[in-house]
ROTI-615241 format. One record per residue (C-alpha): residue in three letters; x, y, z. Coordinates in steps of 0.1 Angstrom, whole numbers, plus 5000, padded with zeros to 4 digits. Example, Ala and Ser with C-alpha at 12.3 -4.5 7.8 and 13.67 -1.06 7.14 Angstrom:
<rs>
<r code="ala" xx="5123" yy="4955" zz="5078"/>
<r code="ser" xx="5137" yy="4989" zz="5071"/>
</rs>
This chain:
<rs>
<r code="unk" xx="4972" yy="5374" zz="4868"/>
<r code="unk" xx="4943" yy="5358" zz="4888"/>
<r code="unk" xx="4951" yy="5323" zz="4868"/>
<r code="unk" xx="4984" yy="5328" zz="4879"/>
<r code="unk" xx="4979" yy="5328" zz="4913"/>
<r code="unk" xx="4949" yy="5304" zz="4916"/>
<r code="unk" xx="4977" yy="5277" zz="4896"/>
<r code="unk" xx="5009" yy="5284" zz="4922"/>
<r code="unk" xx="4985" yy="5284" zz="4950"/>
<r code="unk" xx="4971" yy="5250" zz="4932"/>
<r code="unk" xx="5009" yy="5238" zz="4932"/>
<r code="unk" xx="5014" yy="5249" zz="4963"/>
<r code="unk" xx="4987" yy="5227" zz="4979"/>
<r code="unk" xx="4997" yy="5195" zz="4962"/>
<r code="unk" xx="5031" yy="5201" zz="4974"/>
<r code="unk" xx="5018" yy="5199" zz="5006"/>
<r code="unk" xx="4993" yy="5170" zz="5002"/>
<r code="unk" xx="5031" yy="5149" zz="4990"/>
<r code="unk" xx="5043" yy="5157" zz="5017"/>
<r code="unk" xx="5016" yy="5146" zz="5042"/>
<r code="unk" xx="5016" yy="5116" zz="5013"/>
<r code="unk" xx="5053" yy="5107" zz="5024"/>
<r code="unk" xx="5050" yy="5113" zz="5059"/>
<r code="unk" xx="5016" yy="5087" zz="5061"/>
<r code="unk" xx="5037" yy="5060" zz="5044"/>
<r code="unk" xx="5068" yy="5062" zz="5064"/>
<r code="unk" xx="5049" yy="5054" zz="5093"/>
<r code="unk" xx="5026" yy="5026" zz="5077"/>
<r code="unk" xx="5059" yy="5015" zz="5065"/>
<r code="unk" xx="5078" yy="5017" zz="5096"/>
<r code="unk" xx="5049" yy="4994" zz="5110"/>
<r code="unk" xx="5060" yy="4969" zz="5088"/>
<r code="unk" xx="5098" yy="4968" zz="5103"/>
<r code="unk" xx="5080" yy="4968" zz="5136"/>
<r code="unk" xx="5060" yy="4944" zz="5132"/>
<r code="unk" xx="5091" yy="4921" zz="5116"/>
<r code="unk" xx="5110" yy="4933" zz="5147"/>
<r code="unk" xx="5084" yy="4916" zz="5165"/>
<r code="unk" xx="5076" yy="4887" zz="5148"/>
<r code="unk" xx="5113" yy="4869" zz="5140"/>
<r code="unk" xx="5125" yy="4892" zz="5116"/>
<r code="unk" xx="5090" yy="4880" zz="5093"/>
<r code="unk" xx="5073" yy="4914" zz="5073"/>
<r code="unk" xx="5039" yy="4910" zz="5073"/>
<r code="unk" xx="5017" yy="4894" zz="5043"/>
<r code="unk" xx="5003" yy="4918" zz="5018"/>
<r code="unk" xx="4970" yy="4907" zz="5019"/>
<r code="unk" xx="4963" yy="4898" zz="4981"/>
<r code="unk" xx="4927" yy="4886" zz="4981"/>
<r code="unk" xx="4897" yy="4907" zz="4992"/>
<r code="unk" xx="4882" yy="4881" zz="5011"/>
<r code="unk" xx="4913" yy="4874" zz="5032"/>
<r code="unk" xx="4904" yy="4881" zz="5070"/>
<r code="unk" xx="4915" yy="4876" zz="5102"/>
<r code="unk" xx="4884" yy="4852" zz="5113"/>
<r code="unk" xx="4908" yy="4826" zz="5099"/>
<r code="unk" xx="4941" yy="4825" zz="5119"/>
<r code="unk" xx="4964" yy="4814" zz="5080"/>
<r code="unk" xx="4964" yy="4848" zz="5073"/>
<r code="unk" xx="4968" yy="4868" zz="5108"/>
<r code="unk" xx="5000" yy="4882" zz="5094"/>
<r code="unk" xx="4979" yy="4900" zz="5064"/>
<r code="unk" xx="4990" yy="4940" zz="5071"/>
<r code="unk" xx="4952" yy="4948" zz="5062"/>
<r code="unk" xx="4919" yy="4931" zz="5050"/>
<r code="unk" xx="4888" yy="4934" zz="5027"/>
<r code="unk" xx="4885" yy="4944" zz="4997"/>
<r code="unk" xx="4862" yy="4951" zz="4965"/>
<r code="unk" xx="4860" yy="4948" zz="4927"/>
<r code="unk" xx="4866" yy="4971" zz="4905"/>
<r code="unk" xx="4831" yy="4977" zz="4896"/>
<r code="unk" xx="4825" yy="4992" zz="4931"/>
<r code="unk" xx="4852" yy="5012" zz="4927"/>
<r code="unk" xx="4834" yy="5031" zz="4896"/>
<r code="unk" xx="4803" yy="5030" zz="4913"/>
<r code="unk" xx="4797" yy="5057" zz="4939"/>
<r code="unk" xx="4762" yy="5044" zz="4947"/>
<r code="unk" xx="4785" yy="5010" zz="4962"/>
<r code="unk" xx="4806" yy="5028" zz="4987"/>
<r code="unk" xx="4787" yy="5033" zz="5014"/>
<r code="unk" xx="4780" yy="4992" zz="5019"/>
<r code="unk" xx="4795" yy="4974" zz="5047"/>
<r code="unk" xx="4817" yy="4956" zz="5030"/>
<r code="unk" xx="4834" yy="4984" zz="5007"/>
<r code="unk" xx="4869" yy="4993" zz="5015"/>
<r code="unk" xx="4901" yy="4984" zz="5041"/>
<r code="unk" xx="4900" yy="4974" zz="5071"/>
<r code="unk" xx="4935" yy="4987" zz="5083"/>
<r code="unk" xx="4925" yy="4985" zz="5118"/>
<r code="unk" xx="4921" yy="4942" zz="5121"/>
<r code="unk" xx="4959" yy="4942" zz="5098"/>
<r code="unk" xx="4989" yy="4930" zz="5118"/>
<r code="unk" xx="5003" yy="4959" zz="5120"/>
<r code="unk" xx="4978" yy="4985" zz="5132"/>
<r code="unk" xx="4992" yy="4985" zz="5168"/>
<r code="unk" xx="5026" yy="4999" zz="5153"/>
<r code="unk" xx="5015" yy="5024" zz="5131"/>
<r code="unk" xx="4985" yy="5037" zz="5152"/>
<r code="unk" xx="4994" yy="5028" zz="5191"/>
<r code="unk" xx="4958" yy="5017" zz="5195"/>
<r code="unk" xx="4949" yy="4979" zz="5201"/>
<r code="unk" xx="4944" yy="4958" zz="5170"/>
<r code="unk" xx="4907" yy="4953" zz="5167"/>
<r code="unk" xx="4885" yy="4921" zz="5154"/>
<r code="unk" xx="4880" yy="4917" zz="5115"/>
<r code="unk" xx="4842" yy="4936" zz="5114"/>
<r code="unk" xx="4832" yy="4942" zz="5078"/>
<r code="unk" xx="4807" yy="4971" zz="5089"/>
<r code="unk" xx="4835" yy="4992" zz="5109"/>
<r code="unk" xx="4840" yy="5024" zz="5091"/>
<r code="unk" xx="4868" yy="5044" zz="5109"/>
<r code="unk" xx="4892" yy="5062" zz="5085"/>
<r code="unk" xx="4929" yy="5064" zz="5099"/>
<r code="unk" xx="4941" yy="5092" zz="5080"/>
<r code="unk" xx="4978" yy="5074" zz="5084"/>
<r code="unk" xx="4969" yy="5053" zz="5060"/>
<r code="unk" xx="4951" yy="5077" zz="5035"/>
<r code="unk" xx="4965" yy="5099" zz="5007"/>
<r code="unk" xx="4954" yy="5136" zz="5009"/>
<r code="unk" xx="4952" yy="5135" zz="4973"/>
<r code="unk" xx="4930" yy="5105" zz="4966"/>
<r code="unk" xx="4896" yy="5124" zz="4973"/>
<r code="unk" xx="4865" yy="5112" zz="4983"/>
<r code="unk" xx="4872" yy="5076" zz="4967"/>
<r code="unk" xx="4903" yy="5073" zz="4986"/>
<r code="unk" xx="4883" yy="5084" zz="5020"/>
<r code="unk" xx="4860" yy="5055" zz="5012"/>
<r code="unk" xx="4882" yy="5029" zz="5004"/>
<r code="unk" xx="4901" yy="5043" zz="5037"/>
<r code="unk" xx="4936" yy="5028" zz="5031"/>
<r code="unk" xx="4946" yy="5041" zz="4996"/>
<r code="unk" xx="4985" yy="5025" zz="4999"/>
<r code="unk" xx="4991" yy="4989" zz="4987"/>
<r code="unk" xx="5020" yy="4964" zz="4998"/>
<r code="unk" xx="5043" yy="4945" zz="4975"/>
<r code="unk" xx="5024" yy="4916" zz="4960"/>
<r code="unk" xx="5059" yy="4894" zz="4961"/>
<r code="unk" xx="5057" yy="4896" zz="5000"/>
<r code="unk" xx="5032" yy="4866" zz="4997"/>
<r code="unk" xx="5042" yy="4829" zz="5003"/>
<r code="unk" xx="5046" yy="4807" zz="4971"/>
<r code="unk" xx="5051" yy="4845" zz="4954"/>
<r code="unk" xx="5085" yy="4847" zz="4930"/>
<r code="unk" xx="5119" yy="4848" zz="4955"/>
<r code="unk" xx="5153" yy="4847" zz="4938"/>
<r code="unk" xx="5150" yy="4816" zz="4916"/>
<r code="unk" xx="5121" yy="4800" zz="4939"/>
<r code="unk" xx="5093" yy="4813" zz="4957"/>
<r code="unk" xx="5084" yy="4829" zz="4994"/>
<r code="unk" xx="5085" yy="4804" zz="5023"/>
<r code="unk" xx="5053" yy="4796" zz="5042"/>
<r code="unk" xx="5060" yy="4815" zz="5068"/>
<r code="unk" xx="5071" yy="4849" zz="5047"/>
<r code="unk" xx="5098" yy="4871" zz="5036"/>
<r code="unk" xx="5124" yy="4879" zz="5065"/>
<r code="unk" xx="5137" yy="4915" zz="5065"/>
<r code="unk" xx="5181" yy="4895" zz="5069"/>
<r code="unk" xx="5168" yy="4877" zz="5040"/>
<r code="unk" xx="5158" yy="4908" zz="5014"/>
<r code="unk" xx="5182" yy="4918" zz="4987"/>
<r code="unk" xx="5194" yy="4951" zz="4981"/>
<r code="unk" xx="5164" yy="4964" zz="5001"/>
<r code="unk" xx="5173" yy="5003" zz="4992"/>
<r code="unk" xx="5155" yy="4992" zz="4960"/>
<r code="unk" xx="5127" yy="4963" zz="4967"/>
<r code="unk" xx="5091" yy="4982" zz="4973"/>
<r code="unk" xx="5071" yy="4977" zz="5006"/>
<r code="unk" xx="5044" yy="5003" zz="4995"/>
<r code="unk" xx="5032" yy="5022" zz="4966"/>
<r code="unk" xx="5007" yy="5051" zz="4963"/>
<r code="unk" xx="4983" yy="5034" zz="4942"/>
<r code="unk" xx="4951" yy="5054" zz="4928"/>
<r code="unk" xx="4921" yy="5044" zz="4947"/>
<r code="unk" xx="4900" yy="5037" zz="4912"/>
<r code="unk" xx="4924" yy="5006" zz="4912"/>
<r code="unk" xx="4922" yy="4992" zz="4948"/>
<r code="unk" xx="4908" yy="4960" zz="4945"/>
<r code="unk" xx="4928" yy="4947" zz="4974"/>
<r code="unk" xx="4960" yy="4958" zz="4996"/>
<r code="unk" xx="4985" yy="4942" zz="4978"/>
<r code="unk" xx="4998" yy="4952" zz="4943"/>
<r code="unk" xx="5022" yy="4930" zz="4921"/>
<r code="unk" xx="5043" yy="4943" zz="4889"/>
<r code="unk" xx="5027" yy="4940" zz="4855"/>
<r code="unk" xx="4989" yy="4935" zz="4868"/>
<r code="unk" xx="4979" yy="4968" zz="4870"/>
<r code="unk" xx="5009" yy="4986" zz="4859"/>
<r code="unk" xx="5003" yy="5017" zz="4836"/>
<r code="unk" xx="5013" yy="5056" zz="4849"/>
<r code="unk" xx="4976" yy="5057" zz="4860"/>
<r code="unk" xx="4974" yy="5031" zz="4884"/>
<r code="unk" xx="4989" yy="5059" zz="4909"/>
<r code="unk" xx="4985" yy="5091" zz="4923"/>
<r code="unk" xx="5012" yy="5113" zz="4911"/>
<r code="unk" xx="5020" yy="5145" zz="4930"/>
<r code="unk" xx="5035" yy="5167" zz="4900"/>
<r code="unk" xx="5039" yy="5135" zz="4881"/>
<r code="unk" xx="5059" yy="5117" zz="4904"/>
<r code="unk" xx="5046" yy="5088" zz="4929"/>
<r code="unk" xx="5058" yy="5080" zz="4962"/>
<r code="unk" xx="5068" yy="5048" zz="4969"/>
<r code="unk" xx="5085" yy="5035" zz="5005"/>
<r code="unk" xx="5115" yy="5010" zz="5007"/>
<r code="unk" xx="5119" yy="4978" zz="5026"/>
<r code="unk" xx="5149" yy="4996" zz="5036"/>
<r code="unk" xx="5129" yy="5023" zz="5055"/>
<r code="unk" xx="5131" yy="5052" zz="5031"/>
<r code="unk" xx="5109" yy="5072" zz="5009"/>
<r code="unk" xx="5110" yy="5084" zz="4972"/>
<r code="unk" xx="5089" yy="5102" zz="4947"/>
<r code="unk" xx="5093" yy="5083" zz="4913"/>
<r code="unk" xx="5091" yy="5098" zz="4882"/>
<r code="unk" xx="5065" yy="5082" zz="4856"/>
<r code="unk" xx="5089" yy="5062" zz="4832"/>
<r code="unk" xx="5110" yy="5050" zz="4862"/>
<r code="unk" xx="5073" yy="5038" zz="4876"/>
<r code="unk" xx="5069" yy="5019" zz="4837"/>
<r code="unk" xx="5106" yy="5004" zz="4845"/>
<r code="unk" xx="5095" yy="4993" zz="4873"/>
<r code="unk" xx="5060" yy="4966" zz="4864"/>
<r code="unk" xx="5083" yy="4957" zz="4834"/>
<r code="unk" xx="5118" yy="4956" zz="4822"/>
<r code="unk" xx="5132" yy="4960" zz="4864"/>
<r code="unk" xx="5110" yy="4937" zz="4882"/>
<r code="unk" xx="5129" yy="4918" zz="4897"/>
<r code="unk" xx="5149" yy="4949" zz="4907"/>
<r code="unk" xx="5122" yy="4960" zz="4925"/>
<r code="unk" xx="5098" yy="4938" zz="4937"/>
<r code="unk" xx="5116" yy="4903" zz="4937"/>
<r code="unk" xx="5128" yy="4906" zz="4970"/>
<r code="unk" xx="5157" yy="4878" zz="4966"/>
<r code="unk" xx="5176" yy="4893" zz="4934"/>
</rs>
């Protein structure tokens, strides 16, 4: 009986660490159409490389900076250095999400925003302090329709079916290497937190949905373009 109740009460609390899960990325997300709002109907970069930063005005439109490899990640001894994890709080969109002024890129600042954490991702996810990663394909020169992203970015009038292209996933925190995550490159069940073996995932459209496991394979194979090509 005392299993019983130790595993409901077990479910229980991951059904409420989903849902503080959605609620964190509808706001991030709803920076994003924000910012775009903003900034002539542009969506912020997704901030691809780790050593993209807003010292250098090309990428001031990156929605977060820093980054690390993935031999810090497995390395608990590494995440306590300055330059280990995010740094939501110099992204473009910090001001929308947070209401607090967008700060200098400082590689030592170690804030967490709990916004933009998962309540499942643990003490890895703490230190890596932004555990959600933007569409890859959000990038100039990424795939668009037949060609590739503009210079200046994606525009929000421009996105195709956007009920079905990604603006964020929930990706596990022993895979973020950087904020942005593109289909196929690290695309297997694991690469996400799954709250009862589903994974949330918010829309360029604005909404929210917990994916099941084989819809997320779909999804970095056979239906990229569905999903992350934001022209088709």
């Amino acid at each position: 009986m005392a299993s019983l109740l130790l595993s409901a009460l077990n479910q229980t609390k991951e059904q409420g660490r989903s849902v503080m899960c959605k609620s964190n990325m509808r706001q991030v997300g709803l920076g994003f159409i924000m910012y775009a709002d903003d900034n002539g109907d542009y969506l912020p970069w997704p901030g691809g490389d780790a050593d993209r930063a807003n010292t250098n005005a090309q990428y001031d439109a990156d929605w977060c900076f820093g980054g690390q490899p993935g031999s810090d990640l497995q390395d608990s001894s590494r995440w306590s250095d300055p330059e280990f994890g995010f740094h939501a709080q110099a992204g473009s969109i910090f001001t929308y999400v947070t209401s607090q002024p967008r700060l200098p890129y400082d590689n030592k600042y170690r804030q967490v925003w709990p916004v933009y954490r998962c309540p499942s991702s643990k003490s890895l996810g703490e230190a890596v302090r932004v555990n959600f990663s933007a569409n890859a394909w959000l990038d100039p020169g990424k795939p668009f329709g037949n060609g590739t992203v503009s210079d200046k970015g994606v525009m929000t009038s421009s996105v195709v079916d956007p009920v079905r292209k990604v603006m964020l996933m929930n990706e596990n925190p022993e895979k973020l290497v950087n904020c942005a995550f593109a289909p196929g490159s690290r695309g297997s069940d694991t690469s996400f937190i799954l709250h009862h073996g589903r994974a949330n995932i918010a829309f360029i459209d604005g909404h929210m949905e917990a994916v099941s496991e084989k819809t997320l394979q779909d999804m970095q194979g056979p239906l990229k373009d569905v999903y992350y090509n934001l022209g088709k």
